[in-house]
C-alpha positions as CSV (number, residue, x, y, z in Angstrom):
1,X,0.0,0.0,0.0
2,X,1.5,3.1,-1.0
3,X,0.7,7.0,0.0
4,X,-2.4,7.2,-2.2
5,X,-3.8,4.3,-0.6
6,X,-3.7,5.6,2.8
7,X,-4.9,8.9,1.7
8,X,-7.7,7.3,0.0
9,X,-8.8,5.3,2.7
10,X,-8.9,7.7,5.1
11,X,-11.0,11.0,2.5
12,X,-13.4,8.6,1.3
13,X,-15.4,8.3,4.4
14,X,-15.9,12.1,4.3
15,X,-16.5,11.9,0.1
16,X,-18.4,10.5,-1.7
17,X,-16.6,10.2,-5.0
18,X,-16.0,8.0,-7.1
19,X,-12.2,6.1,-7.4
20,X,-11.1,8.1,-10.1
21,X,-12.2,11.6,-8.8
22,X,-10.9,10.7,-5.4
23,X,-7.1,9.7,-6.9
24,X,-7.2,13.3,-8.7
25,X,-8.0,14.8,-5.6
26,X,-5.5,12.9,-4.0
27,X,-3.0,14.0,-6.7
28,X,-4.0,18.0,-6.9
29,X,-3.1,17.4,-2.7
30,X,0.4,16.3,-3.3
31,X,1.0,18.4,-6.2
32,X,0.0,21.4,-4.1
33,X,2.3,20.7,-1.5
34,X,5.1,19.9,-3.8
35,X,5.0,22.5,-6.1
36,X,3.6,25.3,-3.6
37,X,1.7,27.0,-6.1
38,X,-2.3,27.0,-7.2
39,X,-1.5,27.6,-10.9
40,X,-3.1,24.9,-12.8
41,X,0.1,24.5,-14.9
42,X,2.2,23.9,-12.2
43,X,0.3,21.3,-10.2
44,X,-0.1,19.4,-13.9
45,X,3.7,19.1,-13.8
46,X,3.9,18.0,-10.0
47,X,0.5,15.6,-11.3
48,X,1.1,12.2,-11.3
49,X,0.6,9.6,-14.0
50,X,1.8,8.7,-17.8
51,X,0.1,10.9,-19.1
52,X,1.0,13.7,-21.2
53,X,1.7,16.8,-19.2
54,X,-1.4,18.6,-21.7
55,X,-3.8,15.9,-21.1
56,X,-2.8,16.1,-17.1
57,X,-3.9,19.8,-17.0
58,X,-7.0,18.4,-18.7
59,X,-7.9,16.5,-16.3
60,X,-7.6,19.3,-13.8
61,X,-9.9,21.7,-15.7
62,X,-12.2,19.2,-15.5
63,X,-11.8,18.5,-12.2
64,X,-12.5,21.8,-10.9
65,X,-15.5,22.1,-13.5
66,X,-17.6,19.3,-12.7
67,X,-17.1,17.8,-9.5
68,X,-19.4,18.3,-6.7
69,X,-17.9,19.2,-3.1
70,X,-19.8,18.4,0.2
71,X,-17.9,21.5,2.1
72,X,-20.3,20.2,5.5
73,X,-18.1,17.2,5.0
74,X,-15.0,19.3,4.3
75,X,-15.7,20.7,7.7
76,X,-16.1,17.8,9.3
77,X,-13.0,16.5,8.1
78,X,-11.0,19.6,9.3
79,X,-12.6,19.9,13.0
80,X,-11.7,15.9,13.5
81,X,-8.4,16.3,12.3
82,X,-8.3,19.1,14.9
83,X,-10.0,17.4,17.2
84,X,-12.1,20.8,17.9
85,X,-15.4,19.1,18.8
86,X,-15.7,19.0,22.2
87,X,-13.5,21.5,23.3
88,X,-14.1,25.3,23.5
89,X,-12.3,28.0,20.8
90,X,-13.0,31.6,19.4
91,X,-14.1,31.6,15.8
92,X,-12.4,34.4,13.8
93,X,-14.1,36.0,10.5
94,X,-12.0,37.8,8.2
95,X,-11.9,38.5,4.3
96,X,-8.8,37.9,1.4
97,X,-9.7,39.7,-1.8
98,X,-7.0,40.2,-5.1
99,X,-7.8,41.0,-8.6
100,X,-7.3,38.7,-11.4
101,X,-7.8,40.9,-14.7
102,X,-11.6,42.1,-14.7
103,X,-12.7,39.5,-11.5
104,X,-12.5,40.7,-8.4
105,X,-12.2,37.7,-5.7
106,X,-13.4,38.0,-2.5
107,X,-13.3,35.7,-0.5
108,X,-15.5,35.5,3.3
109,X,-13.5,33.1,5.9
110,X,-14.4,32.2,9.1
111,X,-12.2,30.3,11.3
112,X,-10.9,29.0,14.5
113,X,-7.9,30.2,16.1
114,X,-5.4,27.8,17.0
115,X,-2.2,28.3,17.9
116,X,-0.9,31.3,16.0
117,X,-2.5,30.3,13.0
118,X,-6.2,30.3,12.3
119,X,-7.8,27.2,11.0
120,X,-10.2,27.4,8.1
121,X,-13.7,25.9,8.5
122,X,-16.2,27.7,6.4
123,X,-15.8,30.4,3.4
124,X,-17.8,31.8,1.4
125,X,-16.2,33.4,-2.7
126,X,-18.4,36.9,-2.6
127,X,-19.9,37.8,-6.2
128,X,-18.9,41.4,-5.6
129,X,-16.1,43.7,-4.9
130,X,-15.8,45.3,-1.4
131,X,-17.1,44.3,2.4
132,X,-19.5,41.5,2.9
133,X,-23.0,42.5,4.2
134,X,-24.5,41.5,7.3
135,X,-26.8,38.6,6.3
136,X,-23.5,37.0,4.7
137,X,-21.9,36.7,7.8
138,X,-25.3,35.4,9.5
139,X,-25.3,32.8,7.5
140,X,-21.7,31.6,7.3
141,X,-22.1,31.4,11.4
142,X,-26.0,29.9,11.0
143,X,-23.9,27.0,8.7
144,X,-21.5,26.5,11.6
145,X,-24.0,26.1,13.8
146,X,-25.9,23.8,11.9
147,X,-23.1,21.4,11.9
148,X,-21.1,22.1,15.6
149,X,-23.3,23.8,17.5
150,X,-22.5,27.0,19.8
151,X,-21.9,25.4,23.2
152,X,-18.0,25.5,21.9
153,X,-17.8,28.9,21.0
154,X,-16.0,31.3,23.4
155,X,-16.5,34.4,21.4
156,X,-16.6,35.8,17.4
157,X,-13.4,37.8,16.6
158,X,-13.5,40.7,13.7
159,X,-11.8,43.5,12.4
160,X,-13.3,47.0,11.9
161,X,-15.4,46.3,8.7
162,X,-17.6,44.0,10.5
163,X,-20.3,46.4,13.0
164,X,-23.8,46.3,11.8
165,X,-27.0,46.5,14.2
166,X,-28.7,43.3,12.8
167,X,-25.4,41.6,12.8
168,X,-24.6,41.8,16.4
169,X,-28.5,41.7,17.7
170,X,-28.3,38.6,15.9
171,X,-25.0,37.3,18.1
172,X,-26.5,38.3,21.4
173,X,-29.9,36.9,20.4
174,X,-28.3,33.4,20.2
175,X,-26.0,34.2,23.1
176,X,-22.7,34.6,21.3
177,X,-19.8,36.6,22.8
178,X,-18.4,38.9,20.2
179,X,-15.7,41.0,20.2
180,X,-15.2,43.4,17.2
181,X,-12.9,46.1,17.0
182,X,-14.5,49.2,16.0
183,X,-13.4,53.1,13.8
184,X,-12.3,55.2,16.4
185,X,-14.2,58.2,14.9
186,X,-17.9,56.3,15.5
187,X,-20.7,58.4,17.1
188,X,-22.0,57.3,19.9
189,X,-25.9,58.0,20.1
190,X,-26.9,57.5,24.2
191,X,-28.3,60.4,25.4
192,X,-25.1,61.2,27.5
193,X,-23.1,61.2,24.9
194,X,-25.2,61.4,21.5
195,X,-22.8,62.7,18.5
196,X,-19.6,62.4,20.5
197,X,-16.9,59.8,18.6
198,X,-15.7,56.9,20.3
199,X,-12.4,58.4,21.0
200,X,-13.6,60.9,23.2
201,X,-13.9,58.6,25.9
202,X,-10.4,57.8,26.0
203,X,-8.4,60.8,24.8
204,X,-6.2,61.0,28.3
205,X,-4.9,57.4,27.8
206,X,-1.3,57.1,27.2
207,X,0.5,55.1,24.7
208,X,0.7,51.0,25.7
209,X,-2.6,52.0,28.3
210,X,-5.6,50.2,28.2
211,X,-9.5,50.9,29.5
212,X,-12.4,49.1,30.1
213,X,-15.4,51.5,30.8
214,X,-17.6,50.8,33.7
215,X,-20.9,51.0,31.7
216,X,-22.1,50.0,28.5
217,X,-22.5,52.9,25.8
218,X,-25.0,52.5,22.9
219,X,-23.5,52.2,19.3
220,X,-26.3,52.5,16.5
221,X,-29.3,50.6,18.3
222,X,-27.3,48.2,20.3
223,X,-25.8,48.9,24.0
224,X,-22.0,47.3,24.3
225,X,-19.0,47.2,26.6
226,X,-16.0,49.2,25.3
227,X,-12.5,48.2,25.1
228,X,-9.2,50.4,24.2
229,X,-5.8,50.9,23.8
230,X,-3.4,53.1,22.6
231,X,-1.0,51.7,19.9
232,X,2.9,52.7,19.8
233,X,1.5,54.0,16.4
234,X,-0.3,56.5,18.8
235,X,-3.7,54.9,17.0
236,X,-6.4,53.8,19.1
237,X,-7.9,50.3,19.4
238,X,-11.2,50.1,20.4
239,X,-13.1,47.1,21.0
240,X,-17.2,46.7,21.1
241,X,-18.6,43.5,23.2
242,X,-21.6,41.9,24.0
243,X,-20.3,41.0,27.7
244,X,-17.7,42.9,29.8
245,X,-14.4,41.1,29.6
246,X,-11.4,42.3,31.8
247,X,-9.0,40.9,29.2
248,X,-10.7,42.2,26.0
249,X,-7.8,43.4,25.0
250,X,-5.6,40.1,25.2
251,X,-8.2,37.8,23.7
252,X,-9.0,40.0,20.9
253,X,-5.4,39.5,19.8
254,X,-6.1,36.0,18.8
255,X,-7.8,37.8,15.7
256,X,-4.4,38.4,14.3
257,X,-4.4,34.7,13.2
258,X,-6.5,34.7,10.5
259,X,-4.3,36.9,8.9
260,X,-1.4,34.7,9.4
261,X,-4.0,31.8,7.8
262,X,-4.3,34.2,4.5
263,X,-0.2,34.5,4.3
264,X,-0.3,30.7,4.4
265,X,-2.3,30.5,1.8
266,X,-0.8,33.2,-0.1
267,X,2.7,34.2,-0.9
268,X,4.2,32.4,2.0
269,X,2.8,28.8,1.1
270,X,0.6,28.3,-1.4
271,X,-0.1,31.1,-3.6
272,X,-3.4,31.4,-3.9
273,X,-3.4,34.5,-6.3
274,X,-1.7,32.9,-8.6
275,X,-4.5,30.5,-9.9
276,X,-6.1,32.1,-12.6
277,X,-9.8,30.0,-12.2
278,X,-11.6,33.2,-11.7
279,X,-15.6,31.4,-11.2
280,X,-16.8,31.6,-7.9
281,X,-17.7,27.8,-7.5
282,X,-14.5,27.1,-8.6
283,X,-12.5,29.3,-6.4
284,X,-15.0,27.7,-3.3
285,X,-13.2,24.2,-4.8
286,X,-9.6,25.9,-4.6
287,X,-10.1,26.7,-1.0
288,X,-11.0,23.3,0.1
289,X,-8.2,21.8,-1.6
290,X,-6.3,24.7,0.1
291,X,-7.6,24.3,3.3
292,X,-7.1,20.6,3.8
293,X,-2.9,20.8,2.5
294,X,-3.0,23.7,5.5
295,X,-4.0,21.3,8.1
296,X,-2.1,18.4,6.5
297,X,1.1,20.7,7.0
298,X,0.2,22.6,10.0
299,X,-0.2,18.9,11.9
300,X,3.1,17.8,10.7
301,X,4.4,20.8,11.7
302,X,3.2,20.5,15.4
303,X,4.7,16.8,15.1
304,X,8.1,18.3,14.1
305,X,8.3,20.5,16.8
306,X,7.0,18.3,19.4
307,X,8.8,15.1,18.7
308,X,11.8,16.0,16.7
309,X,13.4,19.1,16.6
310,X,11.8,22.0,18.6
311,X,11.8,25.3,16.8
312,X,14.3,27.8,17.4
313,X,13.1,30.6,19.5
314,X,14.6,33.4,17.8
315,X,16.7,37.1,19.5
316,X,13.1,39.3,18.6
317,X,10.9,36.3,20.9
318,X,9.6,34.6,18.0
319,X,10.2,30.8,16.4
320,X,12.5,30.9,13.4
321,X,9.3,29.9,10.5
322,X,5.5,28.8,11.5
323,X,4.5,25.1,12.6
324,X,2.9,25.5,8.7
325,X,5.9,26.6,7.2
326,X,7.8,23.7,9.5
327,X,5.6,20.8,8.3
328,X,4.8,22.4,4.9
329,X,9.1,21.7,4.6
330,X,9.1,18.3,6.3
331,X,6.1,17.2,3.6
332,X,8.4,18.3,0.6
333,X,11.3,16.4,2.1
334,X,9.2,13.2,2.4
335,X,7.7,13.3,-0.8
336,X,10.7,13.8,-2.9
337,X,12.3,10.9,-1.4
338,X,12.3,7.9,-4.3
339,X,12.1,5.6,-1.3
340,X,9.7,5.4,1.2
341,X,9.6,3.1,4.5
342,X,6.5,1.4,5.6
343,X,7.2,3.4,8.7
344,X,7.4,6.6,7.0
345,X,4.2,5.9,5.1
346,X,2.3,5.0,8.1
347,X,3.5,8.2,10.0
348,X,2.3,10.3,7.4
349,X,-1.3,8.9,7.2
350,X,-1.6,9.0,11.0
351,X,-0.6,12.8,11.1
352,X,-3.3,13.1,8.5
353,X,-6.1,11.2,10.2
354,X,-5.8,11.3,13.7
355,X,-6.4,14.7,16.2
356,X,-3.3,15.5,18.4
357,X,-5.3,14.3,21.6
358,X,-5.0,10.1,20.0
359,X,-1.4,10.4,19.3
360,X,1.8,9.8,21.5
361,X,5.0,11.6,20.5
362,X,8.5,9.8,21.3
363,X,10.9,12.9,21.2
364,X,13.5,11.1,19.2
365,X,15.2,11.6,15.8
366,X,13.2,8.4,14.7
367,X,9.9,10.6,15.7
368,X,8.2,7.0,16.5
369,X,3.8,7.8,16.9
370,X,2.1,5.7,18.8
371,X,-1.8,5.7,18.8
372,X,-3.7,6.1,22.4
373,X,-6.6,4.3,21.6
């Protein structure tokens, strides 16, 4: 049994394809990883098979055309790999838009933060140019929900672009904690205050301060709990919640991990804005495929660290590359070796399959797993 074999026995209890369509998806994965690029020219020369290099980028078109994704399953797949169900995390919504010619893609993420780097569940490819609108981001949580419930959500994390009255009623109305930063310059309209900006109410704070008022102030229709700090940039960040949190500030900097997500996917893995499929069903397909090599990489990454080398903690505080970036290298190196061990094989499907929380690390340059079953 070789790599594919694994791989296809452990996706097609979350697809249902058939053989053929699961072995290209198989192939688009290792491709992707190998050749670190989603340029459909590129994965066709990392494809394998006998095939001739124009009827391999054939297939591909096709593939991305015609087949149908389950992106519930998708999900699935992702928060058991995780092993997020069960456990309690902060979902974090954020948006990744380039230009490709005339198109303009824009694409809606929402995600779980996870160690440094955000972990993609849900997306949604926006027909339009610009900011998502309130009912997209309903239902992109109302799909969530659907599937996982909210008893594991801690909170909603989101940058300035996402305020909107219906928007949060609907988060406090199902009981969700949010906490979304907010423009500095917004009016606030209770009678105390009514007209007054936002940063009026912390114009004596000092730069690396932070405040948590004592009562709630009313923003549009809805009454929240505000948050700031004052930036080395001499900026303010303010932060709007639902509930009073005395480390607002803290928490809400687990948002900055979505961004890190995007980079991953971007220049600093897989180049996402270099495929030129521009259709918005197709681009939904992309970021599946994309999604599922992130996770692949980011577990052997965590492996990597844990059982085999540790990362170097670098002068400025910070590990010399990402657990992505770690396992995303380790991947390469294993898949450009002409011979593979049993061993090696096996390692490789378990890091795939199985949530941190089944698997026992020996800290050893063999990095032996064991399963805890």
């Amino acid at each position: 049994m070789d790599l594919n074999d694994g791989l296809r026995a452990i996706l097609k209890d979350h697809v249902s394809w058939s053989k053929r369509r699961l072995d290209c998806f198989i192939g688009l994965l290792l491709a992707l990883i190998q050749s670190r690029h989603m340029n459909l020219t590129q994965l066709a020369v990392n494809f394998g098979g006998q095939a001739t290099l124009k009827s391999r980028y054939r297939r591909l078109q096709r593939f991305f055309q015609t087949v149908v994704f389950d992106y519930d399953a998708v999900a699935h797949l992702i928060m058991q790999l995780f092993d997020f169900k069960g456990q309690s995390y902060y979902l974090t919504l954020d948006r990744t838009n380039w230009k490709w010619g005339k198109a303009n893609l824009n694409i809606l993420t929402l995600a779980i933060a996870y160690k440094g780097m955000a972990v993609p569940v849900y997306w949604l490819v926006l027909n339009k140019q610009g900011n998502s609108n309130q009912r997209e981001r309903i239902a992109l949580l109302q799909r969530f929900i659907r599937q996982f419930g909210r008893h594991g959500i801690q909170g909603v994390l989101a940058d300035r672009e996402f305020i909107g009255d219906q928007w949060w009623q609907w988060l406090t109305d199902h009981t969700i904690p949010y906490l979304i930063r907010m423009k500095d310059n917004q009016l606030l309209t209770n009678r105390r205050h009514a007209g007054k900006p936002v940063q009026a109410l912390f114009r004596d704070l000092k730069v690396g301060e932070q405040r948590v008022l004592r009562k709630r102030q009313r923003i549009g229709d809805q009454w929240v709990w505000l948050n700031a700090l004052k930036l080395e940039t001499n900026e303010l960040l303010v932060l709007a919640s639902n509930q009073r949190l005395a480390q607002a500030i803290q928490v809400y900097g687990q948002r900055w991990q979505i961004e890190n997500l995007f980079q991953c996917l971007k220049g600093r893995g897989f180049h996402l804005e270099d495929t030129r499929l521009t259709r918005y069903y197709r681009i939904k397909k992309v970021m599946a495929l994309q999604a599922i090599a992130f996770c692949w990489a980011h577990k052997v990454g965590e492996w990597k660290h844990r059982a085999v080398k540790p990362l170097t903690i670098k002068q400025h505080g910070r590990p010399e590359c990402s657990l992505f970036r770690y396992g995303l290298d380790e991947l390469n190196n294993f898949l450009l070796k002409t011979v593979k061990s049993a061993d090696e094989m096996l390692r490789f499907w378990i890091l795939f399959l199985c949530p941190p929380t089944m698997i026992d690390y020996d800290r050893s340059r063999s990095g032996k797993i064991t399963l805890r079953i």
